[in-house]
C-alpha positions in Angstrom: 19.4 -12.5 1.7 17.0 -11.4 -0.7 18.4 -9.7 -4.1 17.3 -6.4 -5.3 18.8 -4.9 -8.4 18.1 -1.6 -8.2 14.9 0.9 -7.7 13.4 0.5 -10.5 10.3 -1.9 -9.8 9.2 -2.9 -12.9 5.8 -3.5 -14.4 3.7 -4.5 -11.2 1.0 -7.6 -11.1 -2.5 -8.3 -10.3 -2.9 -10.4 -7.2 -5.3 -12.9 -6.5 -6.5 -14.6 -3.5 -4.2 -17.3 -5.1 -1.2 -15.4 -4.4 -2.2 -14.7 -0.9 1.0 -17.7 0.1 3.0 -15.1 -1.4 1.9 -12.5 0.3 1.8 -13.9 3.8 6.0 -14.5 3.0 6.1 -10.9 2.1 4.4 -10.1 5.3 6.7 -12.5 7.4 9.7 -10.4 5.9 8.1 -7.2 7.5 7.6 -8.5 10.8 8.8 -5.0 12.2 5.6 -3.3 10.7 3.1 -6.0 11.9 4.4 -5.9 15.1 3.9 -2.1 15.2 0.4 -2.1 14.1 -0.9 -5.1 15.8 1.5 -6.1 18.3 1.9 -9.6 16.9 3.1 -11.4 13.7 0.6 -11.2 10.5 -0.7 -14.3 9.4 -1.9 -16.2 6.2 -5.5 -15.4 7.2 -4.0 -11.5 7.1 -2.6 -11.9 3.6 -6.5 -13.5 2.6 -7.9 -10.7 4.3 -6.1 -8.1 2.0 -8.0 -9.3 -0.9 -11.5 -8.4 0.8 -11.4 -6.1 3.1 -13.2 -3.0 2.0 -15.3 -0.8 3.5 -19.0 -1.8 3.5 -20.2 0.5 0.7 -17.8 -1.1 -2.0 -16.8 -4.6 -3.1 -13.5 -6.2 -3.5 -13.8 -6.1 -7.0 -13.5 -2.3 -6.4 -10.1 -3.1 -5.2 -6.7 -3.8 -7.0 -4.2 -5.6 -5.6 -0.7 -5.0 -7.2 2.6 -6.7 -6.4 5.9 -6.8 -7.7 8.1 -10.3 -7.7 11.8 -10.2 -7.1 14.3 -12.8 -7.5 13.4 -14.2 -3.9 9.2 -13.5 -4.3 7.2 -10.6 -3.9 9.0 -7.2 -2.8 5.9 -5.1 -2.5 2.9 -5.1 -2.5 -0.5 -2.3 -2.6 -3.9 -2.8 -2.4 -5.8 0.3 -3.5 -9.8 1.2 -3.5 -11.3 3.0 -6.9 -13.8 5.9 -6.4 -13.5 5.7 -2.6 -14.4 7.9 -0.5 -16.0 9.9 -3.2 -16.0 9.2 -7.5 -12.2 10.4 -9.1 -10.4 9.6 -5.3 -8.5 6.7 -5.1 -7.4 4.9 -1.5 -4.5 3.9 -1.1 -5.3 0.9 1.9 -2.1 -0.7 2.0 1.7 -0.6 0.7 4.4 -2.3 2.3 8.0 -2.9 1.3 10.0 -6.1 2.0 12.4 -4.5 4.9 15.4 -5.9 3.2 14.3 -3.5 0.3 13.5 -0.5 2.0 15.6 2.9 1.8 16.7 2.1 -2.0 14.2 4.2 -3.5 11.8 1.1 -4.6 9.3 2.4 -2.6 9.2 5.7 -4.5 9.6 4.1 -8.0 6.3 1.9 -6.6 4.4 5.1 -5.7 5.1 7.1 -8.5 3.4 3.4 -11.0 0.8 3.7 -8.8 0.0 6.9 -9.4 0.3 6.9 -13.1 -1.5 3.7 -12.9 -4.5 5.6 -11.1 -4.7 8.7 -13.1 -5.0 6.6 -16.6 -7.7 4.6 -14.6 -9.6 7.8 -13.9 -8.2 9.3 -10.4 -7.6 13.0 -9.3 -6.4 12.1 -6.1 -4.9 9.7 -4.0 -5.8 9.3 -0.1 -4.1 7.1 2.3 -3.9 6.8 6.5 -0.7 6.2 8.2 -0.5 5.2 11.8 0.6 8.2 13.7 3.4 6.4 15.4 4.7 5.4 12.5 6.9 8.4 11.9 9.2 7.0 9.0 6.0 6.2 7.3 4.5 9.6 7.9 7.8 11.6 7.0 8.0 9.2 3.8 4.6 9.9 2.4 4.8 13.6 3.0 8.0 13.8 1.4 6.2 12.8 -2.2 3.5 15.3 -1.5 1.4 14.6 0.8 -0.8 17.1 2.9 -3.2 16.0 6.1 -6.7 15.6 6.1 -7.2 14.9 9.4 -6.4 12.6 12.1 -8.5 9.4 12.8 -9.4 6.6 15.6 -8.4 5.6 17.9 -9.0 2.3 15.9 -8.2 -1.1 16.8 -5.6 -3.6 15.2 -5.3 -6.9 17.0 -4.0 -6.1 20.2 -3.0 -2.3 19.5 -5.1 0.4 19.4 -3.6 3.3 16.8 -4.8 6.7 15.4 -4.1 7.1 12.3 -3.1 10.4 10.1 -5.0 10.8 7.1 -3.1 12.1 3.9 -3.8 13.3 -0.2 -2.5 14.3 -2.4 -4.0 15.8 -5.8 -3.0 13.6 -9.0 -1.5 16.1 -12.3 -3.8 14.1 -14.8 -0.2 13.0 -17.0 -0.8 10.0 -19.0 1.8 8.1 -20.5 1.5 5.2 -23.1 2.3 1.9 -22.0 2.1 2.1 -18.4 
């Protein structure tokens, strides 16, 4: 069983499509999400996609994926989209916990580096779209803050057809040194 210390997360790192073997275990360990959205298990073509699937307008390069390594491999990882849909808002596109992690507060000490991550990068706020059935998702998010937009789709994953809830929340502008 995989080893987490505590919730701090630590310092999080760049991925690269050369991690994507990583990321494709990370996604194997949260079987229970995947099979939610798309109604099957991910796949190592899934973990590739992550690094370039962006909307049309923008280029991967406009997106960053982070991850954070525990003892056992990654724990977490984000992908998030600068200046998108409009200049100063940041998308969120994707976080996801290893299961074995979840409900220890990581996935808060995660949000709240992301965040400070964006606003020294230039953000004012941060949007992101949960699947509506994905209650503990929605309840988690909106417990740090954030409000709906609006709701979206129906749009297809795989085999499963969603809507999706779109959230933001308004960043303070702290900086901190270091982060």
């Amino acid at each position: 069983m995989p080893r987490f210390d505590d919730a701090n997360s630590g310092p999080p790192l760049i991925l690269t499509k050369h991690d994507a073997g990583d990321v494709a275990d990370l996604y194997a360990r949260c079987a229970d999400y995947f099979t939610l959205q798309d109604g099957e298990a991910a796949t190592l073509a899934d973990a590739i996609e992550l690094f370039c699937d962006v909307p049309e307008e923008k280029s991967p390069a406009d997106q960053t994926i982070l991850g954070w390594r525990g003892e056992n491999g990654l724990i977490a990882v984000t992908a998030i989209l600068r200046d998108y849909p409009s200049d100063g808002v940041w998308y969120l596109g994707f976080m996801i916990v290893d299961a074995a992690a979840r409900g220890r507060g990581i996935g808060r000490s995660i949000h709240d580096t992301i965040e400070q991550w964006a606003v020294d990068r230039g953000a004012q706020e941060i949007r992101l779209a949960v699947l509506e059935v994905n209650e503990a998702a929605e309840r988690f998010w909106r417990s740090l803050g954030y409000r709906e937009l609006r709701r979206v789709g129906p749009d297809t994953f795989k085999l499963r057809s969603h809507h999706r809830v779109e959230l933001c929340r308004p960043l303070s502008g702290r900086r901190t040194a270091g982060v």
